[in-house]
LUMLUMFI-601336 format. One record per residue (C-alpha): x, y, z. Coordinates in pm, whole numbers, padded with zeros to 5 digits, always signed. Layout:
! residues N
XYZ...
//
This chain:
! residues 264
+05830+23635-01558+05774+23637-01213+05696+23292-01147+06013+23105-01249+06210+22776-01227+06544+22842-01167+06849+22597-01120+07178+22665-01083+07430+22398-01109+07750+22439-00874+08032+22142-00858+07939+21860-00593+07974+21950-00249+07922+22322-00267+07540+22311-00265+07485+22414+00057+07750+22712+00019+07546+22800-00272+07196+22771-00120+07376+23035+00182+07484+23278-00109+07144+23265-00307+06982+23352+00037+07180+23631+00123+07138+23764-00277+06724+23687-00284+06641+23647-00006+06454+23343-00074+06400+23105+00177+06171+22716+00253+06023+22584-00028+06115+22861-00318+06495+22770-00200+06555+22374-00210+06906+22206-00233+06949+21961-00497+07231+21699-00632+07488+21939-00813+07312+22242-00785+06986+22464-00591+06609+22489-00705+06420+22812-00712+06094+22919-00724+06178+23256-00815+06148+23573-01084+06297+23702-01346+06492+23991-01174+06644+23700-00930+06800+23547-01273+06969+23891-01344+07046+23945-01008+07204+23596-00923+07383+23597-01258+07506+23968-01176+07647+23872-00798+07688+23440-00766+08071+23358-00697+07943+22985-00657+07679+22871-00909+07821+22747-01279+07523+22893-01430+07156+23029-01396+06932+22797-01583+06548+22871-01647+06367+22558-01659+06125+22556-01941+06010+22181-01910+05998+21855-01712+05836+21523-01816+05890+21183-01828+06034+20992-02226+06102+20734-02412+06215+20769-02697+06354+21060-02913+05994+21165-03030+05851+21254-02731+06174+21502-02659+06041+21634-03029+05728+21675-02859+05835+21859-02549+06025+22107-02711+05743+22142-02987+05551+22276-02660+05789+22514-02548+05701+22880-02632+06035+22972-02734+05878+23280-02909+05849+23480-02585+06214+23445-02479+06411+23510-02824+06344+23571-03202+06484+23448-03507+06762+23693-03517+06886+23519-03250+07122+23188-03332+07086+22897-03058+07265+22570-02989+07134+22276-02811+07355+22095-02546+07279+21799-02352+07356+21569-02068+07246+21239-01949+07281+21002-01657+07160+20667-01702+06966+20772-02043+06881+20460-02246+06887+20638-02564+07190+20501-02782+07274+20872-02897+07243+21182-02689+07318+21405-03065+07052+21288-03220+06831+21338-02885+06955+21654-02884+06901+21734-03290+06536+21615-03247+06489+21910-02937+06702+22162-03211+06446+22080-03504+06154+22118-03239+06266+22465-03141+06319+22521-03513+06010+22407-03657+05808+22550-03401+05919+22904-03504+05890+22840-03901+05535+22720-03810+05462+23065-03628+05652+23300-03896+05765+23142-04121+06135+23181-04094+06358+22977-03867+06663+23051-03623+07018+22984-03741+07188+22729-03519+07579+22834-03416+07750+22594-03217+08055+22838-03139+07914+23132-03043+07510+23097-03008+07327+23376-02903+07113+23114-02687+07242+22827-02538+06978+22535-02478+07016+22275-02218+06849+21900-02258+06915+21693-01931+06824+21338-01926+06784+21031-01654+06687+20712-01688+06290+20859-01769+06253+21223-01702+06415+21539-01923+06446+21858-01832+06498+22138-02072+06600+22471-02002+06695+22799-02119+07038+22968-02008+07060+23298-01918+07394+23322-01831+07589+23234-02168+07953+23170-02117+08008+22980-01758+07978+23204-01440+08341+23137-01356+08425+23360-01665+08457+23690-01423+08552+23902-01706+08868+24035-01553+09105+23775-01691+09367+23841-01948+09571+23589-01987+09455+23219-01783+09850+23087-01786+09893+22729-01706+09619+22557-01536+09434+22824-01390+09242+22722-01124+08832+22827-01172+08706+23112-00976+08396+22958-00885+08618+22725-00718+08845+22944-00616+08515+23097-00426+08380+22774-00309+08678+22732-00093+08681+23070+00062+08342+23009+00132+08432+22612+00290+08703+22844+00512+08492+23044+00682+08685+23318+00613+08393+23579+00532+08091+23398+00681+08102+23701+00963+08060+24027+01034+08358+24053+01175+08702+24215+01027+08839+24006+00756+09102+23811+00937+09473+23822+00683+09420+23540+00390+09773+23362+00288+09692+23153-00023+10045+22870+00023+09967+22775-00354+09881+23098-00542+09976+23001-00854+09797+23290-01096+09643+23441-00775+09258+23348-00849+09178+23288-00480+09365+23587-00354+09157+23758-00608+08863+23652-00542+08906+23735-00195+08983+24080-00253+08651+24103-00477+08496+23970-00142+08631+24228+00067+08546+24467-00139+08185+24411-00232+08249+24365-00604+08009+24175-00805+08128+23856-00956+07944+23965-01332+08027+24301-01293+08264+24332-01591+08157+24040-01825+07838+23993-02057+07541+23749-01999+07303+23601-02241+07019+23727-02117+07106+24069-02247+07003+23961-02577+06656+23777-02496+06310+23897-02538+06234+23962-02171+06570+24172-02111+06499+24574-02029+06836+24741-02069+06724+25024-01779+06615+24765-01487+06975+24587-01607+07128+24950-01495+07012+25043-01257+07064+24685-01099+07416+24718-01212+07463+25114-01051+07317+24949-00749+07598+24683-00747+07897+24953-00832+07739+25186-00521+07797+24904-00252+08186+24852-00354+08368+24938-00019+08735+24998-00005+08919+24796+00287+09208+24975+00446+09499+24753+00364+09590+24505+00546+09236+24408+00591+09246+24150+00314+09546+23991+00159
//
């Protein structure tokens, strides 16, 4: 698990914002860090994927990227799945969903491109134990991404679960909230914490249910972004609850409290 794929999809524009933030979490830099359309590319490990889930304000989600090849038709999606060792990441106690997204695909129906991918995953596991995972489009234990262009797919494995901008912290979202990720992405376009400096006074004209003045104290104060929610990677085969600890006691050690007036 140290050799990853990872790709985290952030809304347009904010790429370079993100790339910044994934450098300052990993540390990784050239050709394991590469901005893409709509998101960043890593050559990374597995303890990056918990750690970028655990502290990104900016990226949607943290994707693992299980395969890449070109298509045709809806068979030879069957076939890349087929060849996907889905055994090493969960078992069939777990439930999983399929979800897919295309630009420019020419196949006439993205459900049944992504039911051939779901009976792939499916079969492959009946084949190896006999017994099949449950699919649960609600609430799946694994979520499954299929992206598609006009002749390459992409398939990968998400270890995040519910979207990033789901801090955890919110009660009630009251008429349309705006998303902390974007809420983030626009402290970030500010400038307002890109220095060592003290935090110059933040007035938010349009507060509205106070996300960005939120997020900005979370900012100030060193909090990590996942610290209070759940990810789906807590649930996969490569997961070790004591590494997931400690990384989170790390986290909850570097919380600083700003005298006030240092944030607002």
């Amino acid at each position: 698990m140290n050799h990853l794929q990872l790709f985290l999809p952030c809304a347009a524009g904010v790429e370079g914002y993100l790339a910044d933030e994934v450098h300052a979490i990993t540390g990784l830099t050239g050709q394991d860090l590469l901005v893409g359309r709509g998101g960043v590319l890593l050559r990374a490990s597995w303890r990056h994927a918990l750690l970028l889930n655990l502290h990104s304000r900016l990226a949607q989600r943290v994707l693992v990227q299980l395969a890449h090849r070109p298509y045709r038709s809806e068979n030879d999606l069957y076939g890349m799945a087929s060849d996907v060792a889905w055994e090493i990441w969960f078992t069939t106690r777990q439930t999983f969903k399929v979800e897919v997204t295309a630009q420019h695909s020419p196949l006439q129906s993205l459900n049944f491109a992504g039911l051939k991918v779901k009976d792939a995953v499916a079969d492959r596991f009946r084949a190896k134990s006999g017994v099949r995972p449950d699919v649960n489009t609600q609430w799946p234990d694994v979520r499954i991404h299929l992206h598609l262009t006009t002749d390459e797919a992409t398939i990968y494995i998400d270890t995040s679960g519910e979207p990033l901008f789901k801090r955890g912290w919110r009660e009630d979202k009251g008429d349309a909230p705006l998303k902390e990720t974007l809420a983030a992405a626009m402290i970030a376009a500010s400038g307002w914490a890109s220095g060592d400096e003290d935090l110059m006074p933040l007035y938010d004209p349009c507060c509205g249910s106070g996300t960005v003045a939120i997020e900005a104290a979370q900012i100030a104060c060193n909090i990590a972004a996942g610290s209070l929610r759940r990810f789906a990677f807590e649930k996969y085969r490569p997961f070790r609850s004591q590494e997931w600890v400690d990384m989170k006691a790390e986290a909850a050690a570097n919380v600083v409290k700003p005298e006030p007036g240092q944030a607002a």
